[in-house]
C-alpha positions in Angstrom: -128.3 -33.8 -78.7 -128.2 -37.0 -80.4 -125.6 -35.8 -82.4 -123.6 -34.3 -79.9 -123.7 -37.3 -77.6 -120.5 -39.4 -80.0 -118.5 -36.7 -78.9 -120.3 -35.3 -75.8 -121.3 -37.9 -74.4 -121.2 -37.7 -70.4 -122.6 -33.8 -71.0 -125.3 -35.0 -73.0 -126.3 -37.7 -70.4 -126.2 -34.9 -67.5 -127.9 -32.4 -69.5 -130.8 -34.6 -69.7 -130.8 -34.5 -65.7 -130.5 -30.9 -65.1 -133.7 -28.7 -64.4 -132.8 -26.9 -68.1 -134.2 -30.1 -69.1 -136.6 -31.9 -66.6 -138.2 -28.6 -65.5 -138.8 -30.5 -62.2 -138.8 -27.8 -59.7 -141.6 -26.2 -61.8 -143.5 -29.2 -62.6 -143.5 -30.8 -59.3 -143.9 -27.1 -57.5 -147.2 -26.3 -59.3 -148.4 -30.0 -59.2 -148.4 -29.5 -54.9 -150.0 -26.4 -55.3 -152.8 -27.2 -57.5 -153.2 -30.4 -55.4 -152.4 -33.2 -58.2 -149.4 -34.6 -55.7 -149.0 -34.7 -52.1 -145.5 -33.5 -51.9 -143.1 -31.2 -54.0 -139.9 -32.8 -53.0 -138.4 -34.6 -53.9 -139.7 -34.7 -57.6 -141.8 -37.1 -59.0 -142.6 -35.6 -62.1 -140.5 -34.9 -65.5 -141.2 -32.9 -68.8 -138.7 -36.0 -70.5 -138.6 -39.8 -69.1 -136.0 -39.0 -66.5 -138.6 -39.1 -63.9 -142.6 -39.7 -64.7 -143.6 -38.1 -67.7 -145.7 -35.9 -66.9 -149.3 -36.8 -67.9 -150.8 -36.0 -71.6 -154.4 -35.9 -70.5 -157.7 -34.1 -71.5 -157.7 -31.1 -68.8 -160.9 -31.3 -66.1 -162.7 -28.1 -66.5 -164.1 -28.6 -62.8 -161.2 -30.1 -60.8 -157.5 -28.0 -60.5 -155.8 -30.7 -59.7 -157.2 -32.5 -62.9 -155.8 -29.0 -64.9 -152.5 -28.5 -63.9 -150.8 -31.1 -66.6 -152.6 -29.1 -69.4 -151.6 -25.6 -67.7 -148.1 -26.8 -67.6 -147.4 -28.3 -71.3 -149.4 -25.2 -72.9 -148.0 -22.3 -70.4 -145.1 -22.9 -68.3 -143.0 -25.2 -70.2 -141.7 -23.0 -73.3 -138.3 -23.1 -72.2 -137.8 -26.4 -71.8 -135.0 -27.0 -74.1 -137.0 -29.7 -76.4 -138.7 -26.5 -77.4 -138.1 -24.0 -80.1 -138.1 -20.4 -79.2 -140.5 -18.4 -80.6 -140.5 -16.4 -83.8 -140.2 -13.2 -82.1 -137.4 -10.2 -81.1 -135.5 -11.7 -78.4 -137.1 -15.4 -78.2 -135.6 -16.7 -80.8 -133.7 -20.0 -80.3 -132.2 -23.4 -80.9 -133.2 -26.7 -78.9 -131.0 -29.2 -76.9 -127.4 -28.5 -76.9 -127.7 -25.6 -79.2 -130.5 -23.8 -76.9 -127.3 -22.2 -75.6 -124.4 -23.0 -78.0 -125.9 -21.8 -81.1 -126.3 -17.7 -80.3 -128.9 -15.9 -81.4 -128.7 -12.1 -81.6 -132.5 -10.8 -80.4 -133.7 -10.0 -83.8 -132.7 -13.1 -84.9 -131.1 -11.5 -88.2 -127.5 -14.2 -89.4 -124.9 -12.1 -89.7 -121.9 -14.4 -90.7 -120.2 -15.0 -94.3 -122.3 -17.7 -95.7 -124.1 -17.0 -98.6 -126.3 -19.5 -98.5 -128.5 -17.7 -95.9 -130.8 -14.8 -95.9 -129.2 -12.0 -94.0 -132.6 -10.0 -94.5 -135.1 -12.9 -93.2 -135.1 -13.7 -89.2 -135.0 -17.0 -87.8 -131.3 -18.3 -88.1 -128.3 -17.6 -85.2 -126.1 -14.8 -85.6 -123.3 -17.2 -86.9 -123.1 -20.3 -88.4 -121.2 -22.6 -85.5 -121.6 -23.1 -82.0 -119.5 -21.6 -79.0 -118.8 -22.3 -75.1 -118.9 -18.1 -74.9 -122.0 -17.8 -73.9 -123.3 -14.1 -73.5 -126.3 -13.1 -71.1 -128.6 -12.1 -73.9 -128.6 -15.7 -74.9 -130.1 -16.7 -71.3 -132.8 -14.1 -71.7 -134.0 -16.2 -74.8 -135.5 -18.0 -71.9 -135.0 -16.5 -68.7 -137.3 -12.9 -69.3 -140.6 -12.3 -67.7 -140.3 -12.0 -64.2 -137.9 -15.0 -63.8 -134.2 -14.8 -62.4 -131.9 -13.5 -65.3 -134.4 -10.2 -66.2 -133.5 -8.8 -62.6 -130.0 -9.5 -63.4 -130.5 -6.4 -66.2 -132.5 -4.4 -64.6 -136.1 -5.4 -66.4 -139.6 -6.3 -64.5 -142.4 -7.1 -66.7 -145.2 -4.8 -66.9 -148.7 -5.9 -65.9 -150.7 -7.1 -69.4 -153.4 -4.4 -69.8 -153.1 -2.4 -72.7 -152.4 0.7 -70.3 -149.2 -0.8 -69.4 -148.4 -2.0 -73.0 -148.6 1.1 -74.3 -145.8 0.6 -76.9 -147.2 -2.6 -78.1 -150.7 -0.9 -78.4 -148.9 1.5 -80.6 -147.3 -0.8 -83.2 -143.5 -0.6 -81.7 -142.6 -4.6 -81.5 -141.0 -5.5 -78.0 -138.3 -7.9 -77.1 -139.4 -10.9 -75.4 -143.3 -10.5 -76.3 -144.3 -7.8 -73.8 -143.0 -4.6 -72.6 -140.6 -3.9 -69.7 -140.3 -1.8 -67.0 -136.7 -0.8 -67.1 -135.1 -1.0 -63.1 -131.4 -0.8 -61.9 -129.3 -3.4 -63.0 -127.0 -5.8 -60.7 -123.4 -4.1 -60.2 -122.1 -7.3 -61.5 -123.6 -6.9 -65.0 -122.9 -3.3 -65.3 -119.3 -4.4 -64.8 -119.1 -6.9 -67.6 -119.7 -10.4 -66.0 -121.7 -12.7 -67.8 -124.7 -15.2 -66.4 -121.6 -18.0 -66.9 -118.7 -16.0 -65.3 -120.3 -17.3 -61.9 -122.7 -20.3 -62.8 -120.6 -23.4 -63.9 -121.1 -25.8 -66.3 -122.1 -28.3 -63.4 -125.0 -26.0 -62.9 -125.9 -25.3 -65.8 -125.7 -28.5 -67.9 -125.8 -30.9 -64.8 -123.6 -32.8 -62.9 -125.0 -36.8 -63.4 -127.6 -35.9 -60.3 -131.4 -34.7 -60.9 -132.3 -31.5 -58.8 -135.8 -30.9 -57.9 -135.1 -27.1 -57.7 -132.9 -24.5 -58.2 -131.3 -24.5 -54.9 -129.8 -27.9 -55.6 -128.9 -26.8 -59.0 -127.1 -23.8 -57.7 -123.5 -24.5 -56.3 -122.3 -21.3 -56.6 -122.4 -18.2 -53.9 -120.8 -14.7 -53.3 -118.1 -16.5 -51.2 -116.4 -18.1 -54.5 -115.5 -14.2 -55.5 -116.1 -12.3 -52.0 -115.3 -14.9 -49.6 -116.1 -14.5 -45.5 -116.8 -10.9 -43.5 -113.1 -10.6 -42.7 -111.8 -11.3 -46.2 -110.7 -8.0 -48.0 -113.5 -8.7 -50.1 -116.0 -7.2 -47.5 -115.7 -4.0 -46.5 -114.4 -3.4 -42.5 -115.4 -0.6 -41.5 -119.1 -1.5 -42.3 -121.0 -2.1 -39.1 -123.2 -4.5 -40.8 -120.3 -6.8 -41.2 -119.2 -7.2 -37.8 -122.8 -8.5 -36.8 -123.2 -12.2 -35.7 -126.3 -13.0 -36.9 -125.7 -11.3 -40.1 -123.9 -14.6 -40.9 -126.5 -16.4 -41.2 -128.0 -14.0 -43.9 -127.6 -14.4 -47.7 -126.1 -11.6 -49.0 -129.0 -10.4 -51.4 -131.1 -9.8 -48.1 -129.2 -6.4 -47.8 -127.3 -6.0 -51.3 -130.6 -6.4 -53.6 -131.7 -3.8 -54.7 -135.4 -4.7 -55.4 -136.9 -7.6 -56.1 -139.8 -9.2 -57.8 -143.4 -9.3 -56.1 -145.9 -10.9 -58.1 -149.7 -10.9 -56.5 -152.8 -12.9 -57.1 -152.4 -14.8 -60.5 -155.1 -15.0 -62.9 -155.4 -18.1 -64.7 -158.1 -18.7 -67.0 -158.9 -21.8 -69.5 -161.3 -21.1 -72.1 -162.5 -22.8 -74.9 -164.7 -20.1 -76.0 -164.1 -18.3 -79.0 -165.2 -15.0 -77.4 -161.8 -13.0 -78.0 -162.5 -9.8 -77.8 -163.9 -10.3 -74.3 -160.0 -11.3 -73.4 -158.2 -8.6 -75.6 -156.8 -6.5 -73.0 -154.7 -10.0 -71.9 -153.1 -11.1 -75.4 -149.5 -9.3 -74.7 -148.2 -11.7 -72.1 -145.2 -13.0 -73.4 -146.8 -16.0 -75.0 -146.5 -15.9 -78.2 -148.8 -18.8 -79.4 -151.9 -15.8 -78.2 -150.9 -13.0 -80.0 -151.3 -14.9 -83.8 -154.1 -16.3 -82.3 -156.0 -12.7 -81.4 -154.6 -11.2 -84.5 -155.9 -14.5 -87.0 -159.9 -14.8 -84.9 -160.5 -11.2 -83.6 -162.1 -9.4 -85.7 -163.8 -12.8 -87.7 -167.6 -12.9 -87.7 -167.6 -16.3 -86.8 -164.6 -16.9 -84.7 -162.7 -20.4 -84.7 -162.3 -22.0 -81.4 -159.5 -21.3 -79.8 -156.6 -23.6 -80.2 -153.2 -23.6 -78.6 -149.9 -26.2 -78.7 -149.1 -28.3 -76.2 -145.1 -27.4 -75.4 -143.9 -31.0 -75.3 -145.9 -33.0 -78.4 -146.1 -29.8 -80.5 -149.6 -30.9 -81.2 -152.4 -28.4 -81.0 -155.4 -28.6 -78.3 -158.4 -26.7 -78.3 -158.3 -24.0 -75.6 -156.4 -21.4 -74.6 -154.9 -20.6 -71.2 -154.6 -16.9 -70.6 -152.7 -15.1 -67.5 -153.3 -11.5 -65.7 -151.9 -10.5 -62.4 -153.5 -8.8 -59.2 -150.8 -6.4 -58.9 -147.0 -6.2 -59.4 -144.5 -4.6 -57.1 -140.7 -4.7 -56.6 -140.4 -2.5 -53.4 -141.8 -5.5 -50.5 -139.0 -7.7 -49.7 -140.6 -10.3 -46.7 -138.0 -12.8 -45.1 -137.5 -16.0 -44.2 -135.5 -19.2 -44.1 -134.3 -21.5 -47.5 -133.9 -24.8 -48.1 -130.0 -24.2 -46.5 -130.7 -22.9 -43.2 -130.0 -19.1 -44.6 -132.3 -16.2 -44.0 -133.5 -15.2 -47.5 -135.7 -12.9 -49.6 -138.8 -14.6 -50.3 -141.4 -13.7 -53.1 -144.8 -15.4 -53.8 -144.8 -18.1 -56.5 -147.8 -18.0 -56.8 -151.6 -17.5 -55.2 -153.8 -18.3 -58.3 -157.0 -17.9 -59.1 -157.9 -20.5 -61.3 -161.0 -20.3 -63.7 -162.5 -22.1 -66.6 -164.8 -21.8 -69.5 -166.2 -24.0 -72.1 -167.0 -23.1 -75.7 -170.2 -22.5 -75.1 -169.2 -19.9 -72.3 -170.2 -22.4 -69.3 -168.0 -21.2 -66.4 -167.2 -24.4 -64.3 -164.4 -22.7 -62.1 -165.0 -18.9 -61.0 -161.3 -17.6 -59.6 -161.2 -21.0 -57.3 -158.1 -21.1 -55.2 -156.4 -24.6 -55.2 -155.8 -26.6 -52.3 -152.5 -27.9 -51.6 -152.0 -31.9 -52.6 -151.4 -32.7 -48.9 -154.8 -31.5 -47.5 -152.5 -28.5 -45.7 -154.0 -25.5 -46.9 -154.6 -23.1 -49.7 -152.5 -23.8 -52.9 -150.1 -20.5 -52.6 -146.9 -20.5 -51.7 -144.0 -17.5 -50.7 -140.6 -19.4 -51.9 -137.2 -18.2 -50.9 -135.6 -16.0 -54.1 -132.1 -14.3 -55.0 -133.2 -11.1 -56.6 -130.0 -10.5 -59.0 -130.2 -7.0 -58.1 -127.1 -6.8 -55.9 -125.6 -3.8 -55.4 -122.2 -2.5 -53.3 -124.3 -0.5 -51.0 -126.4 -2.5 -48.5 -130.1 -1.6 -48.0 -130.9 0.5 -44.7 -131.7 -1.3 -41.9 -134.9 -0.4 -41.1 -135.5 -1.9 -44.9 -135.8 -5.3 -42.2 -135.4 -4.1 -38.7 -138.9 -2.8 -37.5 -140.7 -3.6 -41.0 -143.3 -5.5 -41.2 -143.4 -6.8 -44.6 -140.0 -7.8 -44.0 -141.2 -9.8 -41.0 -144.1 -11.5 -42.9 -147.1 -9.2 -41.2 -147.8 -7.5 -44.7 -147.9 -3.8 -46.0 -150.6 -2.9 -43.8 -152.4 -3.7 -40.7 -155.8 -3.5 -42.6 -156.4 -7.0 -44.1 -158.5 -6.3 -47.1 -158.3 -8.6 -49.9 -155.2 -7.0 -51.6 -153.2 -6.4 -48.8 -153.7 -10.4 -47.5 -151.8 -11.0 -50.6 -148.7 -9.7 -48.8 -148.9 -11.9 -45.8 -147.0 -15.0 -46.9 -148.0 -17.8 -46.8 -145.3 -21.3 -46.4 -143.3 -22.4 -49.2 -144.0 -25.1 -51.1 -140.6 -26.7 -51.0 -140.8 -28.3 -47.1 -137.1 -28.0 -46.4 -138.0 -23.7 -46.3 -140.3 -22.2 -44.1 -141.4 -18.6 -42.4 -140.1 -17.1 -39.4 -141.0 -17.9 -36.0 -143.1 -15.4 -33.6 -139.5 -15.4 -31.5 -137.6 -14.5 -35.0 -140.4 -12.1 -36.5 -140.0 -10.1 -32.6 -136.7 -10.3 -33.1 -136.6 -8.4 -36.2 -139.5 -6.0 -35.3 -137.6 -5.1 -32.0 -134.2 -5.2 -32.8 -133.5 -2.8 -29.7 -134.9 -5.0 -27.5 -132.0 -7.6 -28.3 -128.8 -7.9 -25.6 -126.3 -6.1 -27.4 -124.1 -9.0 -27.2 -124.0 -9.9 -30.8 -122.1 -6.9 -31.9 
């Protein structure tokens, strides 16, 4: 970037702003949750000096709140763009400016002219040069697992257990560390647009402010294309369209297709070197676990484990390893984003934190964390735009007289599982659940004057 910057040097200044490079929405998000801050938003916290660095410290085996910094530099912050991609099918990248201006093909072969390079050995971009172009398979360098950008192409992470990483298990080598489940696309990419045809450079590289989340990142809505309900871009004679209160929907509440549910995350920090205990867990998309498992598994006297911290690059002993409750697409719940605008929500996340030493001491046993303002549990439902659009609308019972859609669950049983469906408030305070008035409202649609047709 440095280089960049005697050219560049107002996009260079803004890049270093913008949530590709602060990661402050997940940072300051998962800091509230695990109870390390008291508030969310606005940010506090940076992965660069923007904001406050976020702390290099030795992680508390007994206190979540004295975790989260490690659990963040070693597991969530791979795609910052300070950070190389890994040396895998599909992850491979660039840093700063050339994260997305130098393309990489997924198996990360060069297939220019030069002769100086390799063609045969992985690692380099497919050309020699950078480009504004930029196609969607270079955003899925980052934005895979079950993160905006994979809905957008139809994939959804399978859960980690061998059974569900079947291929893997088998020797086939996946794209993007893990395998897929492979959903409908977004009518928009099966027609050709690309991730930058509707998200600007303001978005994407910044524009001289520093967003706390997405939603302040993201300028863009169907309106710039579609415009209002009585544009030619809508259709007339749909029903749906003539509705009042449908203005105040996004339009994913009805278009999307499906969108990602994510129950009950597992997180666990070992220092142990008892791998084969945590085998069925090493394909999870990280790929600082897999060489690790493959290098200590099968050793009589295993090494402790040791993992790098995303930021430094220096290596840490411990390991922090992921598994999920259960995943689903089919549950859409509602409620209202940081705009005033009913939205999809989706849990992000409940966890279950645990922790081990290397002598197999377990300090924390699947401990939910407590929220930094002394509110509640540290989960959180957060308003989402599955990129699963497509030019159908749902059915309208997919809202109207659901539950889940209304925030009561998938069943009236309350077991342990199905509580994981009930959502819970967002973390961001500017968002927040329906009402009892607006959950009847949706429940008993009939029940309504009629007046709003």
């Amino acid at each position: 970037m440095v280089v960049c910057a005697k050219c560049h040097k107002e996009e260079v200044e803004n890049v270093k702003k913008s949530l590709h490079a602060t990661m402050a929405g997940i940072i300051n998000h998962t800091r509230y949750l695990w109870g390390a801050q008291s508030v969310s938003w606005p940010p506090t916290y940076s992965a660069n000096g923007i904001l406050k660095r976020l702390p290099d410290r030795k992680p508390d085996l007994k206190s979540p709140a004295g975790l989260v910094d490690d659990f963040l530099r070693r597991k969530c912050l791979r795609c910052h763009i300070s950070v190389q991609g890994a040396k895998t099918d599909g992850l491979y990248r660039a840093t700063g400016c050339s994260s997305c201006h130098s393309i990489y093909d997924n198996d990360g072969l060069y297939k220019g002219n030069d002769p100086a390079i390799d063609k045969s050995r992985k690692g380099y971009p497919r050309k020699h040069g950078l480009t504004a172009d930029i196609p969607t398979t270079q955003c899925l360098h980052c934005h895979n697992s079950n993160h905006v950008g994979a809905d957008y192409v139809g994939l959804f992470q399978s859960d980690f257990n061998p059974i569900y990483q079947e291929p893997i298990a088998t020797g086939i080598k996946p794209t993007y560390g893990t395998a897929y489940i492979r959903l409908s696309p977004d009518v928009h990419f099966r027609s050709g647009i690309k991730c930058i045809d509707c998200h600007e450079k303001s978005e994407i590289m910044g524009d001289g402010s520093v967003p706390g989340t997405m939603s302040e990142a993201v300028k863009v809505s169907c309106t710039k294309c579609h415009r209002g309900f009585s544009s030619p871009g809508f259709a007339q004679t749909s029903e749906a369209h003539r509705i009042k209160q449908h203005k105040k929907l996004r339009c994913s509440v009805c278009h999307a297709k499906w969108s990602f549910q994510d129950y009950g995350l597992s997180v666990i920090f070992t220092s142990e070197p008892s791998y084969r205990k945590w085998r069925h867990l090493m394909y999870q998309g990280d790929l600082n676990i897999v060489p690790l498992f493959n290098r200590e598994l099968n050793k009589r006297f295993p090494d402790i484990p040791t993992t790098p911290d995303f930021i430094t690059g220096k290596l840490k002993q411990g390991m922090w390893l992921m598994a999920w409750r259960f995943r689903r697409w089919e549950y859409m719940p509602l409620g209202i984003d940081t705009r005033g605008r009913i939205a999809i929500f989706r849990p992000q996340y409940q966890y279950y934190i645990s922790t081990v030493d290397t002598a197999g001491n377990v300090y924390l046993d699947s401990v939910a964390p407590q929220r930094g303002d002394g509110t509640g549990i540290g989960w959180a439902f957060n308003p989402y735009s599955p990129h699963t659009i497509a030019p159908a609308g749902r059915s309208c019972n997919s809202c109207h007289g659901n539950r889940v859609s209304a925030g009561f669950g998938i069943f009236a049983a309350s077991d342990l599982d199905t509580l994981h469906t009930v959502p819970i408030k967002p973390a961001d305070p500017r968002a927040r659940l329906f009402t009892r008035e607006e959950k009847k409202k949706l429940l008993m649609p009939l029940d309504t004057p009629r007046a709003h047709f």
